[in-house]
Every structure is written in structure tokens, then in C-alpha cells.
C-alpha positions as CSV (number, residue, x, y, z in Angstrom):
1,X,-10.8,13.1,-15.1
2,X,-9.8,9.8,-15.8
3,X,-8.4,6.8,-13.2
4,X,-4.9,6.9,-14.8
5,X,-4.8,11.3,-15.0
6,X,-2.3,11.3,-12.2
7,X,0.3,9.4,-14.8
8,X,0.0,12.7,-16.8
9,X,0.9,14.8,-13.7
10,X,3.8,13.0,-12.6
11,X,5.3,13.3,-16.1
12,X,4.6,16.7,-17.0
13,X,5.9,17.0,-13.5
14,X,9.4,15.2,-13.9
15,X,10.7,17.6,-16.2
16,X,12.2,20.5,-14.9
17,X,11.2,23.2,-17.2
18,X,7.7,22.1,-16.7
19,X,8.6,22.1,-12.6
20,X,9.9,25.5,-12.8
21,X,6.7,27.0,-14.8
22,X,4.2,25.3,-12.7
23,X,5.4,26.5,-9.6
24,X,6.1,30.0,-11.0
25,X,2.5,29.7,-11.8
26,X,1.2,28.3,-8.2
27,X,3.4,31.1,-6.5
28,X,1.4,34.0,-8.8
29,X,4.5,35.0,-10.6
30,X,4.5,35.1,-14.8
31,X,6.0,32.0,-16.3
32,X,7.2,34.0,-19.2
33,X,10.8,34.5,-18.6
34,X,10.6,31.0,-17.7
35,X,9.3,30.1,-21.1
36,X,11.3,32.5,-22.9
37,X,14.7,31.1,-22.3
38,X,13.2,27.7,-23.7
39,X,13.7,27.4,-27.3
40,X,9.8,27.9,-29.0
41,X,9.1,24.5,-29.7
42,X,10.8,23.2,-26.0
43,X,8.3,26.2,-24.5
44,X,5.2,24.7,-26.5
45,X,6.1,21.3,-25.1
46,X,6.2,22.5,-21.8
47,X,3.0,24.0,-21.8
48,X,1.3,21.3,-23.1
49,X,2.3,19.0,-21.1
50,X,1.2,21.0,-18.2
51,X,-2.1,21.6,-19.8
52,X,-2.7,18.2,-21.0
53,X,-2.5,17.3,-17.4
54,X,-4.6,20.2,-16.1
55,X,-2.1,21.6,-13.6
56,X,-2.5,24.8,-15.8
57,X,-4.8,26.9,-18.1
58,X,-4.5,29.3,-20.5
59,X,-6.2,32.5,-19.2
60,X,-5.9,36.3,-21.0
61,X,-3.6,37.4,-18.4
62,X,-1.2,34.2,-18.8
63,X,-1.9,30.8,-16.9
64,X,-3.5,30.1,-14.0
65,X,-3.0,26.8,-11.6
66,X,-5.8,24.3,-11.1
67,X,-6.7,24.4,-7.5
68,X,-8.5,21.2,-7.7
69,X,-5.9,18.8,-9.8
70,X,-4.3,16.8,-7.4
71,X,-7.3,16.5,-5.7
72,X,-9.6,15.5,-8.6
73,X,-6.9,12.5,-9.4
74,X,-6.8,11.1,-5.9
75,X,-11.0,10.4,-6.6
76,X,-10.5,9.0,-10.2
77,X,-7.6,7.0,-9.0
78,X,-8.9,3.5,-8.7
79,X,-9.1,2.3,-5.0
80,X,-7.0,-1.1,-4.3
81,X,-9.3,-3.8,-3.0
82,X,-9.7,-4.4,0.8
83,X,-8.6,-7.7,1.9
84,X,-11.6,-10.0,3.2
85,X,-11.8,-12.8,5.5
86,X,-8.8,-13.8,7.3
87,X,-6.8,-11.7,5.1
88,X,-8.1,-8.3,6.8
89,X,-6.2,-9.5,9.7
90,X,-2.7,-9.8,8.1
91,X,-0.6,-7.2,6.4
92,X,2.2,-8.4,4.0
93,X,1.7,-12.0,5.8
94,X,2.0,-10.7,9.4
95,X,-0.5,-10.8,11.6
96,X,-1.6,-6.9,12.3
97,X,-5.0,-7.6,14.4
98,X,-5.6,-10.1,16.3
99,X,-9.8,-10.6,16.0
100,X,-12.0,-9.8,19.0
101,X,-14.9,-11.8,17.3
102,X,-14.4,-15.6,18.5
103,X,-15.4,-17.0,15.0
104,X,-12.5,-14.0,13.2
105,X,-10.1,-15.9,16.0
106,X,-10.6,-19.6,14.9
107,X,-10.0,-18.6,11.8
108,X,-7.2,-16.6,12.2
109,X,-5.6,-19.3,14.1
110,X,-6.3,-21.7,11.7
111,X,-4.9,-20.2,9.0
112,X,-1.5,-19.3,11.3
113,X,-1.2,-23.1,11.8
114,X,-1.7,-24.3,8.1
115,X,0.9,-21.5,7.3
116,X,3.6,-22.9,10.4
117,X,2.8,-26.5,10.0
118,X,2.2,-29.1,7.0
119,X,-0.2,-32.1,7.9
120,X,2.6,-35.1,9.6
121,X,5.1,-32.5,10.6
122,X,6.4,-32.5,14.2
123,X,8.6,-29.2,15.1
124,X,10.4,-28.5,18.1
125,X,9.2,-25.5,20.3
126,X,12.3,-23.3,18.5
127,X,11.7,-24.4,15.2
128,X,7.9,-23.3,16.0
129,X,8.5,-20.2,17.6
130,X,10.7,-19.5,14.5
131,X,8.0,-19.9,12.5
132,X,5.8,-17.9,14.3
133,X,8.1,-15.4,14.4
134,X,8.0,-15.0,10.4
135,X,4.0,-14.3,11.3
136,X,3.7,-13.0,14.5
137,X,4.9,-10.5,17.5
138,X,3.6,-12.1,20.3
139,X,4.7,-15.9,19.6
140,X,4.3,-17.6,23.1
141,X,0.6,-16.2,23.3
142,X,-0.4,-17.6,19.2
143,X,1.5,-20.8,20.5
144,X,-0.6,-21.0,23.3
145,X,-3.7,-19.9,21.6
146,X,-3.2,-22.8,18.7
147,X,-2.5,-25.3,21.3
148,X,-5.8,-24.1,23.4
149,X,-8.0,-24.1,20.2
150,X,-7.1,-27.9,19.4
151,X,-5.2,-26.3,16.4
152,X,-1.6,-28.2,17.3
153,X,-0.6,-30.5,19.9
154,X,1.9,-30.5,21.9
155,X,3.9,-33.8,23.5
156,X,3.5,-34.5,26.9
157,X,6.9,-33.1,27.4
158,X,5.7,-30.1,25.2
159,X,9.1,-30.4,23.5
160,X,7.0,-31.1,19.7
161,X,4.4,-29.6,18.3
162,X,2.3,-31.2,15.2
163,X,-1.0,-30.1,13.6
164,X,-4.0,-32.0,15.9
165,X,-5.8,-34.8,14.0
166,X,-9.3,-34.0,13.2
């Protein structure tokens, strides 16, 4: 079976007549009065299309359901690539695990700040915690991690926040 064979499920699938046969077939009934009140050539689409995909088979006594289809798809189906480095940690640009490694956190925090702050920017805490907010649950505790790691400073009256200067 080949990575795209689910395509050919799905649309011998979407069509109704097709639908109606299959699951005739799965539930061990005949298919024929199904297939009889299609015209011939509709009928030989039909089964084709269900064929063609292997859902079904021609046997003597009629058809018979592929037990192993959907299952045989799922392992041709390409796999989507696993994020690496700091990207493991975020899921559609939120931060999902926070790192228990040390080295993971830096990193993590790094790439936070870079993302909330451009170099000669100053923000107050709101704007900040907005941004955080876009990335993060827990926004006081990143704040106070960023500021802890040397990642941002904060003013004496911790009313602005800027990237730290290396």
C-alpha cells in the first residue's frame, strides 16, 4: 500500500452508493440490491472504486470487506516530522512543556524573549505580560524566570523591561 492509499478511501468513501455497499458488505449482508438499483455502468463504478481502494474484494459468494485497510493506510501514511530543539517545547507557538533539563530551560527562555522583545525595546510590565500571554499560561513565573536568567532586565522600579545587554 502506498503513503497516499487513504486518498482513495476517503473518495470511494464520499459517495453514497459506494457508502451504502461497503457497509452492507462490513455488516455481512449482500450488496446486490444495493447495486441493482444503480444503473450498470453507476454499479461498475461503484465497485471499482471500492476495490481500487481495497475496502472490498471480489469473492465467489459476492464481496468481502478488507479487515486490515484502514489499518494498512495509517502505516503507509507518511509520519509528520517531530519538532527538535526548542521547538519540541512549543505547540502552534505556545509554550506546552516547560524543560526540566537546565540547558532545554535557557533555551527555551531565550527563545521566549527574542520572540517578546526586539534588541532596544523597553516594554512596560502590561505590555510584557501581554506578550507573554500570546506564548505562555503562567506569565508572572516566565517573567520571573527571564529576568532571573539575565534574559531581560528590569528597572529599578521594575516598571520596564528590555532585553539584557550581553
Amino acid at each position: 500500500m502506498n503513503e497516499n492509499a487513504w486518498r482513495a478511501i476517503l473518495a470511494a468513501l464520499a459517495d453514497d452508493s459506494a457508502r451504502e455497499v461497503y457497509a452492507r458488505v462490513v455488516l455481512g449482508e449482500s450488496a446486490t440490491p444495493t447495486l441493482d438499483a444503480l444503473t450498470p455502468a453507476r454499479a461498475r463504478r461503484v465497485v471499482t472504486a471500492l476495490t481500487s481502494a481495497g475496502l472490498l474484494a471480489e469473492t465467489p459468494e459476492g464481496y468481502s470487506a478488507s479487515p486490515t485497510v484502514f489499518a494498512d493506510a495509517l502505516k503507509a501514511a507518511p509520519r509528520a516530522a517531530r519538532p527538535t530543539g526548542v521547538d519540541r517545547f512549543f505547540t502552534e507557538g505556545r509554550l506546552t512543556d516547560y524543560p526540566s533539563r537546565a540547558g532545554d530551560r535557557r533555551e527555551v527562555l531565550a527563545a521566549v524573549a527574542s520572540r517578546v522583545l526586539a534588541d532596544g525595546e523597553r516594554l512596560t510590565e502590561r505590555q510584557i505580560n501581554d506578550r507573554l500571554a500570546d506564548i505562555v499560561d503562567d506569565v508572572a513565573a516566565i517573567r520571573r524566570y527571564l529576568v532571573d536568567e539575565g534574559l531581560i532586565e528590569r528597572t529599578r522600579a521594575g516598571t520596564e523591561y528590555a532585553l539584557a545587554r550581553p
